[in-house]
C-alpha positions as CSV (number, residue, x, y, z in Angstrom):
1,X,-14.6,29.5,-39.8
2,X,-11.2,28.0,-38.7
3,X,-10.4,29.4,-35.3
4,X,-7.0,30.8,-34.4
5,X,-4.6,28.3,-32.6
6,X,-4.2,28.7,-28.8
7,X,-1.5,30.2,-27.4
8,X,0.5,27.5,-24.7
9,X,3.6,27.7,-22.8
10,X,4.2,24.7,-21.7
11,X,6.4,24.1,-18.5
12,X,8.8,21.2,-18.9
13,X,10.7,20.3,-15.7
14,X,11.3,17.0,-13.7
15,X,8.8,17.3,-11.0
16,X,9.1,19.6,-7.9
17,X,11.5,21.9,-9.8
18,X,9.4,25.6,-9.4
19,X,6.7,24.5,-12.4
20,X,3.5,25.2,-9.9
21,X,5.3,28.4,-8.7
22,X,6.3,29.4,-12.0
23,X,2.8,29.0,-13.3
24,X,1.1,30.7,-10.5
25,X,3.4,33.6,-11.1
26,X,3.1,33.7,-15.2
27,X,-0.6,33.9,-14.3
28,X,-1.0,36.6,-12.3
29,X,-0.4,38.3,-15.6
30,X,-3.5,40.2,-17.3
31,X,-2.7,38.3,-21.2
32,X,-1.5,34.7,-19.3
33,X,-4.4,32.1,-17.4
34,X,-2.8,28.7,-15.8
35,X,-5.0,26.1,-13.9
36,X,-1.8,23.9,-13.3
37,X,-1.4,20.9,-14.6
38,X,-3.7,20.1,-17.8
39,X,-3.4,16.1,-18.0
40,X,-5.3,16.2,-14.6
41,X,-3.7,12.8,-13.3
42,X,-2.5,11.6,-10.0
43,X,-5.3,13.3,-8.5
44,X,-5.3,10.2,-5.8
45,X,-9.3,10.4,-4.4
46,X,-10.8,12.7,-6.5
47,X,-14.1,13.5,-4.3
48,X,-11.9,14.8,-2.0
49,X,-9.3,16.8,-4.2
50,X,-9.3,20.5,-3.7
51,X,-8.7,23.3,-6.3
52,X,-6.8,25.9,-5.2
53,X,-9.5,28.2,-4.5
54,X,-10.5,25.9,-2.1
55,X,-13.4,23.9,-3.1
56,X,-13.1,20.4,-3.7
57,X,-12.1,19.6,-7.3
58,X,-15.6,18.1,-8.8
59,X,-17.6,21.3,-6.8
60,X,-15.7,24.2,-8.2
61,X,-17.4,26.6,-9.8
62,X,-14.8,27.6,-12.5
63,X,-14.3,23.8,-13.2
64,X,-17.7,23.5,-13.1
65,X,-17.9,25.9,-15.9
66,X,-15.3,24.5,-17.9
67,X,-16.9,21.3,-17.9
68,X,-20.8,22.8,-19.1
69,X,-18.8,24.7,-21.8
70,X,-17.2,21.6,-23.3
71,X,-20.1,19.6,-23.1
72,X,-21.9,22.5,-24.9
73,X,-19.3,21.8,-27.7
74,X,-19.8,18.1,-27.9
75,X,-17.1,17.3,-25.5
76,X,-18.1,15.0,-22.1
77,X,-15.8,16.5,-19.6
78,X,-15.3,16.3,-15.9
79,X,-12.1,17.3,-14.3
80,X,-10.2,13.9,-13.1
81,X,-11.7,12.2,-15.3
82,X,-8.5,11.2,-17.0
83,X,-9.5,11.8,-20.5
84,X,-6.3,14.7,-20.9
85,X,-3.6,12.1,-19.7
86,X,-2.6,10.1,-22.8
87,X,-2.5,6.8,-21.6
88,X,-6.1,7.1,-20.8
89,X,-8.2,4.2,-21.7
90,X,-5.6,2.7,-23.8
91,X,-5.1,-1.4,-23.5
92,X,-2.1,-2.6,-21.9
93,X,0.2,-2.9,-25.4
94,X,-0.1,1.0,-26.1
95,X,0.2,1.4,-22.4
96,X,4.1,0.1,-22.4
97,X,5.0,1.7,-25.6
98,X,4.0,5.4,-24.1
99,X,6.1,4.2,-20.6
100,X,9.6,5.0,-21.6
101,X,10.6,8.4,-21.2
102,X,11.6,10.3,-24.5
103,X,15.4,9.3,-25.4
104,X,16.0,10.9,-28.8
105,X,15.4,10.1,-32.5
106,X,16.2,7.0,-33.1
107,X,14.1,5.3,-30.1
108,X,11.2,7.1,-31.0
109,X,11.1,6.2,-34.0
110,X,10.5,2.9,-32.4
111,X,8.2,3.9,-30.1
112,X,6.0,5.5,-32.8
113,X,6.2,2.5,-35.4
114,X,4.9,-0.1,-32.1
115,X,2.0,2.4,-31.4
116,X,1.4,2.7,-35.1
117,X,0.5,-1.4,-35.1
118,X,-1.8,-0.6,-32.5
119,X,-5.5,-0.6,-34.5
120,X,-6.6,2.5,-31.7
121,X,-4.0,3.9,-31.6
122,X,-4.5,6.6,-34.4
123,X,-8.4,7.7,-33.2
124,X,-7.2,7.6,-29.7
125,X,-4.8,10.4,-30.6
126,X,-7.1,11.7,-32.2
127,X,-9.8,12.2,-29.9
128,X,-6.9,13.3,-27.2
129,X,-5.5,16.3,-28.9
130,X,-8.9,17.4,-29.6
131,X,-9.6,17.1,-25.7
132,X,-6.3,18.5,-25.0
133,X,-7.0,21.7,-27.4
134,X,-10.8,22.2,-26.6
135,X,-9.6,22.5,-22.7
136,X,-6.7,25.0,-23.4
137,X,-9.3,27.0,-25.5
138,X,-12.2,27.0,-22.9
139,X,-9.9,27.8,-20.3
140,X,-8.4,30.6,-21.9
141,X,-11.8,31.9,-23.0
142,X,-13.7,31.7,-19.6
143,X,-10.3,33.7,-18.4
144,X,-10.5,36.1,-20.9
145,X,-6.7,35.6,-21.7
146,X,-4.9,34.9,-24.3
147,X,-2.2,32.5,-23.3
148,X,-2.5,29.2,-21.5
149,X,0.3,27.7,-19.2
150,X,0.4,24.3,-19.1
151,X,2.3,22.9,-16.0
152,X,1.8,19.3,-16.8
153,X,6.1,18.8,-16.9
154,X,6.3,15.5,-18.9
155,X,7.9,15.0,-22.0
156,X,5.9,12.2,-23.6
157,X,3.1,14.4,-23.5
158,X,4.9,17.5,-24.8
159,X,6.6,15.3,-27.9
160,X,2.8,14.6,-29.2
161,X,1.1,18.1,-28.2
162,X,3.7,19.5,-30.2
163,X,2.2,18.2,-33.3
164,X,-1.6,19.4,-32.3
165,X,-2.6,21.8,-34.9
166,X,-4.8,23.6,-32.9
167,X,-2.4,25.0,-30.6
168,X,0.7,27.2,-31.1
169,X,3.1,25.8,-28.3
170,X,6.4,27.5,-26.6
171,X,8.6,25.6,-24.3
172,X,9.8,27.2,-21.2
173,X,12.2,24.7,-19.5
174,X,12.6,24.8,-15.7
175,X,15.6,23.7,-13.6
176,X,16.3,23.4,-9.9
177,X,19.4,22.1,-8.1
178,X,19.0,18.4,-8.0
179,X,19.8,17.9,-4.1
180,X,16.8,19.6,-3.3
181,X,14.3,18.3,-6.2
182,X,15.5,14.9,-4.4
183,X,14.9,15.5,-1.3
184,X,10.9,16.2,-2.4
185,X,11.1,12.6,-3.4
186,X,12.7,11.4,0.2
187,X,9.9,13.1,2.0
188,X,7.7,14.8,-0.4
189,X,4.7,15.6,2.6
190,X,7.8,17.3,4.6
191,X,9.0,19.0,1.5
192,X,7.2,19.0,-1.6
193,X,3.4,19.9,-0.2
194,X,1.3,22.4,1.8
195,X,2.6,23.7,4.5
196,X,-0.7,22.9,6.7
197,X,-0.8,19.1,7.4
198,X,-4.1,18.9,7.1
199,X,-3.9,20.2,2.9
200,X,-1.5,17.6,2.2
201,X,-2.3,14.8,0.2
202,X,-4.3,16.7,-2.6
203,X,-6.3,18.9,0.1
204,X,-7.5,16.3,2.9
205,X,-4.4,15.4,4.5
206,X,-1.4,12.4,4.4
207,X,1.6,11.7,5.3
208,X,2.4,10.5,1.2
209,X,4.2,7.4,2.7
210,X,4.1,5.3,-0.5
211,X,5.8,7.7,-2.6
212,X,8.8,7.9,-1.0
213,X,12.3,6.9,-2.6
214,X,15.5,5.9,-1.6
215,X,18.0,9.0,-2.0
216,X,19.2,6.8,-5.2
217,X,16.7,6.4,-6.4
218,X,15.1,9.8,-5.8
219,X,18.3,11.1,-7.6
220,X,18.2,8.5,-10.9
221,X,14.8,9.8,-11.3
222,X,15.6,13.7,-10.9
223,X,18.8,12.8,-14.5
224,X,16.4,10.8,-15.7
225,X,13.6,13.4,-16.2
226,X,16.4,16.4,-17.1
227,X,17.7,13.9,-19.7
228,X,14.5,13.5,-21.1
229,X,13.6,17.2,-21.1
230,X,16.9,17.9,-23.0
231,X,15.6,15.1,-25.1
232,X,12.6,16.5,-26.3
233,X,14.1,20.3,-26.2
234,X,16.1,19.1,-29.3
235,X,12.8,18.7,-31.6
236,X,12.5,22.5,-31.4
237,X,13.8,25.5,-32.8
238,X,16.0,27.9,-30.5
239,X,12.9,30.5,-30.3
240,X,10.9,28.1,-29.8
241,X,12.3,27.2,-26.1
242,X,13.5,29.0,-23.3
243,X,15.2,28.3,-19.5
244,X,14.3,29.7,-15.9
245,X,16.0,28.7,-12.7
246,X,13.6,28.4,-9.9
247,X,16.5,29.9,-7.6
248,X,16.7,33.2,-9.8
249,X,12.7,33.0,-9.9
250,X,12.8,33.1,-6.1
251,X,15.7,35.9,-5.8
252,X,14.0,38.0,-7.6
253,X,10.9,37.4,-9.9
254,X,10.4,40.2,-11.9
255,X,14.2,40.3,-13.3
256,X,14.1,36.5,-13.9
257,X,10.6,36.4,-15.7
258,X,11.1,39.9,-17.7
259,X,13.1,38.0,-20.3
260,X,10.2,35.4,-20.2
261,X,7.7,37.2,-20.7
262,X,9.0,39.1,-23.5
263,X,9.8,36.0,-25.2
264,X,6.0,34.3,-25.0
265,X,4.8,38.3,-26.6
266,X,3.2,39.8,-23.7
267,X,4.0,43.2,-21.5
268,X,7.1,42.3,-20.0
269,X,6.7,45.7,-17.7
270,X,4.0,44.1,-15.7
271,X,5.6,42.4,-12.3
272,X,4.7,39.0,-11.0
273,X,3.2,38.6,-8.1
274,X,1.1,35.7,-6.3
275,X,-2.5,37.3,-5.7
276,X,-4.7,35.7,-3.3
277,X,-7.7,33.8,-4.4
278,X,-7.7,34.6,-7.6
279,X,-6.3,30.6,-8.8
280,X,-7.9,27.4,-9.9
281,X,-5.0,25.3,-9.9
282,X,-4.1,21.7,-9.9
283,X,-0.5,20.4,-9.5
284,X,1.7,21.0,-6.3
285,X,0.3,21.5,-2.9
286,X,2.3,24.7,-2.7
287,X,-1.0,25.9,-4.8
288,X,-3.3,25.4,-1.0
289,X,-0.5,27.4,0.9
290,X,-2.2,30.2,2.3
291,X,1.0,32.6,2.5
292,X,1.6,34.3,-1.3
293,X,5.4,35.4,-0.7
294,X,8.0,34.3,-2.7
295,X,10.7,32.5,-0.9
296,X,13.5,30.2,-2.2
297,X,13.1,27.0,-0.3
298,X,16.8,25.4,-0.2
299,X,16.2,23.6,2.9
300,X,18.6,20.2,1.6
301,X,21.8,22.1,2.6
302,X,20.8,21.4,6.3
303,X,18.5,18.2,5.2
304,X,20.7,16.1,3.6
305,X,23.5,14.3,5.1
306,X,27.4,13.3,4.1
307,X,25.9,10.0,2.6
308,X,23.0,11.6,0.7
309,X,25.1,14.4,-0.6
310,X,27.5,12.1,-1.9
311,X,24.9,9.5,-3.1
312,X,23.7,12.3,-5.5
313,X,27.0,13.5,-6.5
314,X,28.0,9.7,-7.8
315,X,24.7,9.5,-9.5
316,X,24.0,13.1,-10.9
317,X,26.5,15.4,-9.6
318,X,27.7,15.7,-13.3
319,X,24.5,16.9,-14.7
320,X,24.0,19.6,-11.8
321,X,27.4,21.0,-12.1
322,X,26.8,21.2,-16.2
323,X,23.2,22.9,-15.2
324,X,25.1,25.4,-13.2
325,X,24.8,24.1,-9.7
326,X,28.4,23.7,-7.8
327,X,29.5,21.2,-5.6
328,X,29.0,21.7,-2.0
């Protein structure tokens, strides 16, 4: 018996744009699950990442689960484990051909011919979007729901999960202004983690030193992944996609995720709302905050300076205004 496709929305976004809030929200419907981000990467120390609920990661009893009901179906699975992220355990040559980010037709037709000279590349694949599927299935089935959000944000991985047969994919596209999304890569402990100090860091704490970026760079990444997004977006049919602010999410969720939910073909009457304890996410330290109200966090009008505002504008200031942000 051939068993029906699983239902995904996935989130596409550059990073710190509203996905992990967006998800949490989706899933607080009765028909919609999310446990974050499903390529499970940049976990940092694993033994010491924490779920949302609280646990740490590998000692979670709903992860737990999901890894004794894959193994039950002939999968070996343990969260972090890396086997969900597509560049896992590939050698170095298929490694550089999945780096650049997705730039249209013609360049992926390169990229795909270079993998295609790869001798693993084909059962690697393979073996990944079976992974991929079997997870979004056991996690919608030990939720009992019948749609799976998918916060994992990347392109790449969207342009080859598009093609797995065993799951029926939508495409909800998120945007935030791009003077904030850059700040979160100046200073993403002050502004793109937990609240509590102590959560930051994946659940145990950091200051997330090493990943911070010059305000030019932070910007040329924040195009670079919009550009991509638009990118991929074009492989798809109009009903096939669909774009939320994170500022109209935050103003007023119900009227900005009515549409949304409508559009993936569940009960659109049913509010959003962030329900305590009730999540076993991975993504965003926003997921560890303890406070469940929705607040629009536009903390770069005061953070950024003269020279930062007008670093961004030279850089990106074009593709914010065309995404509907002003200048100013």
């Amino acid at each position: 018996m051939i068993e029906p496709r699983t239902r995904l929305v996935y989130l596409l976004a550059a990073s710190h744009s509203g996905s992990t809030l967006l998800g949490l929200l989706l899933g607080s419907h009765p028909e919609i699950c999310t446990v974050g981000e499903l390529k499970l990467t940049s976990l940092g120390d694993i033994e010491r990442y924490r779920c949302s609920c609280g646990e740490f990661l590998r000692k979670c009893p709903f992860w737990t689960t999901v890894s004794r009901e894959m193994a039950a179906r002939g999968h070996a699975f343990e969260p972090g484990d890396g086997s969900t992220d597509l560049a896992f355990g590939v050698g170095g040559y298929v490694r550089r051909a999945l780096r650049p980010l997705h730039r249209g037709p013609g360049l992926e037709l390169a990229r795909d011919l270079a993998l295609r000279a790869a001798p693993s590349w084909r059962s690697h694949l393979r073996d990944w979007q079976k992974t991929n599927a079997l997870l979004a299935q056991t996690v919608s089935r030990l939720a009992r729901k019948p749609v799976v959000v998918d916060s994992s944000k990347v392109g790449i991985r969207l342009k080859y999960l598009l093609d797995n047969p065993a799951l029926d994919i939508k495409v909800l596209r998120t945007v935030r202004d791009g003077r904030a999304v850059a700040l979160t890569y100046v200073d993403p402990a002050g502004f793109a983690d937990a609240r509590d100090e102590r959560l930051r860091g994946g659940g145990s704490g950091g200051d997330r030193a090493a990943e911070r970026l010059s305000m030019h760079d932070a910007t040329r990444e924040w195009r670079r992944s919009n550009e991509e997004a638009e990118s991929v977006l074009r492989l798809l049919t109009p009903e096939k996609s669909r774009v939320v602010r994170y500022e109209d999410i935050c103003t007023d969720p119900h009227a900005a995720l009515r549409p949304v939910l409508e559009w993936i073909g569940v009960d659109p009457a049913i509010p959003p709302a962030l329900a305590r304890g009730t999540y076993h996410v991975v993504g965003n330290g926003m997921r560890l905050d303890s406070t469940r109200e929705v607040k629009l966090d536009d903390r770069w009008k005061t953070a950024l300076g003269p020279d930062e505002l007008a670093t961004f504008d030279a850089v990106a200031g074009d593709l914010n205004r065309r995404l509907g942000y002003r200048r100013g």
